[in-house]
C-alpha positions in Angstrom: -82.7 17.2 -26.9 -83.8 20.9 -26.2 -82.9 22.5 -22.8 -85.9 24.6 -22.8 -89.9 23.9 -23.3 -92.2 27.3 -23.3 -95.6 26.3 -23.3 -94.8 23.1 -24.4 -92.9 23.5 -27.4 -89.0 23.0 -27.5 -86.8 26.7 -27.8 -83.5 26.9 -28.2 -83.0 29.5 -25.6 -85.3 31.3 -23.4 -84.4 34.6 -20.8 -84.5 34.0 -17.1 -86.4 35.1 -15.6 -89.0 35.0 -18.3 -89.7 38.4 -19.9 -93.3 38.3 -18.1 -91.8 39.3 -15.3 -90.2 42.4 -16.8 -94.0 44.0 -17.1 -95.4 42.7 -14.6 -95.6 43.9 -10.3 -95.1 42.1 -7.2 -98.4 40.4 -5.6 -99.0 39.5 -2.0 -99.0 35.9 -1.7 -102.1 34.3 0.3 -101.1 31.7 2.9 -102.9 28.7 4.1 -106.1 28.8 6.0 -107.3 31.9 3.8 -110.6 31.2 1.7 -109.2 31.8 -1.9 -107.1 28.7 -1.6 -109.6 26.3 -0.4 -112.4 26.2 -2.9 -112.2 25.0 -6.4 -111.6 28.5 -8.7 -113.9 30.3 -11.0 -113.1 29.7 -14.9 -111.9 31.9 -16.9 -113.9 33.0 -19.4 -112.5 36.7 -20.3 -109.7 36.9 -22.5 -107.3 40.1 -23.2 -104.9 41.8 -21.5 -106.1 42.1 -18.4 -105.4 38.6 -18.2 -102.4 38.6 -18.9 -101.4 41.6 -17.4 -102.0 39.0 -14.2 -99.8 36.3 -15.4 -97.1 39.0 -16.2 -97.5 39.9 -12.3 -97.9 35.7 -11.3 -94.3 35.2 -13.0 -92.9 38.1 -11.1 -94.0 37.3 -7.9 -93.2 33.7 -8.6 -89.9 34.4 -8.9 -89.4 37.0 -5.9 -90.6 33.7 -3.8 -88.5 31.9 -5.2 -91.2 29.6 -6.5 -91.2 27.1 -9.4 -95.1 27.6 -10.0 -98.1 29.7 -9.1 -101.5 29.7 -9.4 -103.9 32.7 -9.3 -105.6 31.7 -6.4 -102.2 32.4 -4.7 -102.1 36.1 -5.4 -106.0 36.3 -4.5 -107.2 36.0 -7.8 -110.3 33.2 -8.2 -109.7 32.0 -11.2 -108.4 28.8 -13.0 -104.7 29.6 -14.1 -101.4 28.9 -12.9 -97.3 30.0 -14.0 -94.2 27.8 -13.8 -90.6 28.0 -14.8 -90.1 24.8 -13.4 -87.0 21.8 -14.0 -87.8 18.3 -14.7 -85.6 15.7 -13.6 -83.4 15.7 -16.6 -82.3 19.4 -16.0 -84.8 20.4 -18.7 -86.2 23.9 -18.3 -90.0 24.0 -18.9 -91.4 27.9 -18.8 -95.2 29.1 -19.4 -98.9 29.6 -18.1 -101.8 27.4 -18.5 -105.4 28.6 -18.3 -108.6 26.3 -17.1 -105.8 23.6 -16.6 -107.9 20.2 -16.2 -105.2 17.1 -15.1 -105.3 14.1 -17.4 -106.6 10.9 -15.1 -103.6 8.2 -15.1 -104.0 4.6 -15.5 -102.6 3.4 -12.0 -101.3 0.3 -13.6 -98.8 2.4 -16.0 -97.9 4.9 -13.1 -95.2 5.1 -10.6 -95.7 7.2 -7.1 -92.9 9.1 -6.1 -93.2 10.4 -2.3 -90.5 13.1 -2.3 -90.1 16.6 -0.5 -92.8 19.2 -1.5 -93.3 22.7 -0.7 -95.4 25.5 -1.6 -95.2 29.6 -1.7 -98.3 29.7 0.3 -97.1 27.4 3.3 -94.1 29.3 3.9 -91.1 27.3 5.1 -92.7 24.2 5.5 -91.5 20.9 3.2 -93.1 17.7 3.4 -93.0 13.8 1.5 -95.9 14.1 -0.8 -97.0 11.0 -3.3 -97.2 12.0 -7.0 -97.2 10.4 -10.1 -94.1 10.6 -12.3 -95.9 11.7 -15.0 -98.1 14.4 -15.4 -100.5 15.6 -18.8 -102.5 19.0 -18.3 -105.0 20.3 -21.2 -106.0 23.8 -21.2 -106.0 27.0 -23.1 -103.2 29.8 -23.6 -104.0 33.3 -22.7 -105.4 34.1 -26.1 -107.5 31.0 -25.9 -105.6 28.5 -27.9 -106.0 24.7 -26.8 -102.6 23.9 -25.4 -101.6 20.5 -23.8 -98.3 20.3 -21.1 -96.8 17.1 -20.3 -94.3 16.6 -17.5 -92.5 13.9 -15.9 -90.5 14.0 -12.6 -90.4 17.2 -10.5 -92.2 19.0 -13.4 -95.0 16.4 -13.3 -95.1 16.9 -9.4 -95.2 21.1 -10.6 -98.0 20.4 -12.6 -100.3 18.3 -9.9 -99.5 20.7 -7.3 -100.9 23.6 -9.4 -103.8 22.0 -10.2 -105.0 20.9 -7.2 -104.5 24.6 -6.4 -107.2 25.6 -8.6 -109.2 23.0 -7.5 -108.9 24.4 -4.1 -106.6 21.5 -2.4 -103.2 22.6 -1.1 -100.8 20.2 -0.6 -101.6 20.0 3.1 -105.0 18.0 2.4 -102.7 15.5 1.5 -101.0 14.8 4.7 -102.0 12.5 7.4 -102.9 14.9 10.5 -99.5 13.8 11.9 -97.3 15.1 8.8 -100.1 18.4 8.3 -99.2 19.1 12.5 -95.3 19.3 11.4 -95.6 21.1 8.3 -97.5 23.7 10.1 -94.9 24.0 12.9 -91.8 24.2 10.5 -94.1 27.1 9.0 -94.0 28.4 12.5 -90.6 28.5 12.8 -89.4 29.5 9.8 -92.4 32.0 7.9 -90.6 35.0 9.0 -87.3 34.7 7.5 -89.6 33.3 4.3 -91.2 36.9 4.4 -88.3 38.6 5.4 -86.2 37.0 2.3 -89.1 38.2 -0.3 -89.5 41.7 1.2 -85.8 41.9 0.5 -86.2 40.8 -3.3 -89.2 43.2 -3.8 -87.2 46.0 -2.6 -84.1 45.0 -4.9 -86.5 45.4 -7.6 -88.2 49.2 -6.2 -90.8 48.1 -5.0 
């Protein structure tokens, strides 16, 4: 079995971080309550490199969060498109980008709910028991347009619904009973600036 999917298809071997990151620059990340993350995203429609000058910039500042995805909306960019370098539960690696990413519904009689911790880059600090299927199909595009289909089970699958609802303006939040979304906003409390302060120190190790 490979070790390593990028964009879907099976690699023997793939740098970490992914050589996006080697062109691209650091982003502010947008936090909860901010506009850009809670209303579904613009398509994208535009194709060339200024797109993926962005996801060259997404997979950098994914990985100075410390994140295992990240969608556009989180660097202030409205548009449908989300990064992930992201494990399943099998220890497979699964690397890439998805553009216009629309999540396969599942039949709830072939799927099983797994309510296990969840966090996100733009609720810093905060992790909270979130319900998601264990299996998880998103179609889409590539950056040059190309039709492109990612399938994920396990954490990845939980990787994949997470982004999406990104771009469809939900953060993980909306899916918390008001006692659980109270809680995850008070560990974010407590614990956002040591998040920041951890990141500022990785941007600076990297000049900037």
């Amino acid at each position: 079995m490979p070790r390593v999917f990028v964009q879907g298809s099976p690699v023997d071997s793939y740098p970490r971080p992914a050589p996006e990151a080697g062109r691209g620059r650091v982003r502010r990340v947008t936090e909860v309550g901010e506009e850009v993350l809670h209303r579904p995203s613009r398509d994208v429609t535009e194709f060339g490199p200024d797109l993926a000058a962005l996801i060259d910039d997404m997979f950098l500042t994914m990985y100075v969060a410390d994140g295992a995805g990240l969608a556009a909306n989180q660097v202030g960019v409205d548009l449908r498109l989300f990064v992930y370098d992201c494990p399943d539960d099998d220890g497979i690696r699964h690397v890439g980008h998805i553009v216009n990413p629309v999540l396969d519904p599942l039949d709830p009689a072939g799927r099983r709910l797994l309510d296990e911790g969840e966090g996100c880059l733009s609720v810093p600090g905060a992790v909270m028991d979130v319900p998601r299927p264990d299996r998880a199909v998103v179609r889409g595009l590539d950056k040059d347009g190309n039709a492109l289909v990612i399938e994920g089970t396990g954490y990845f699958a939980r990787c994949l619904a997470h982004e999406t609802d990104h771009v469809n303006g939900q953060v993980y939040l909306d899916r918390l009973s008001k006692r659980d979304r109270k809680e995850a906003l008070r560990q974010v409390a407590d614990r956002r600036d040591e998040v920041f302060a951890r990141r500022a120190a990785k941007t600076a190790a990297l000049g900037g």
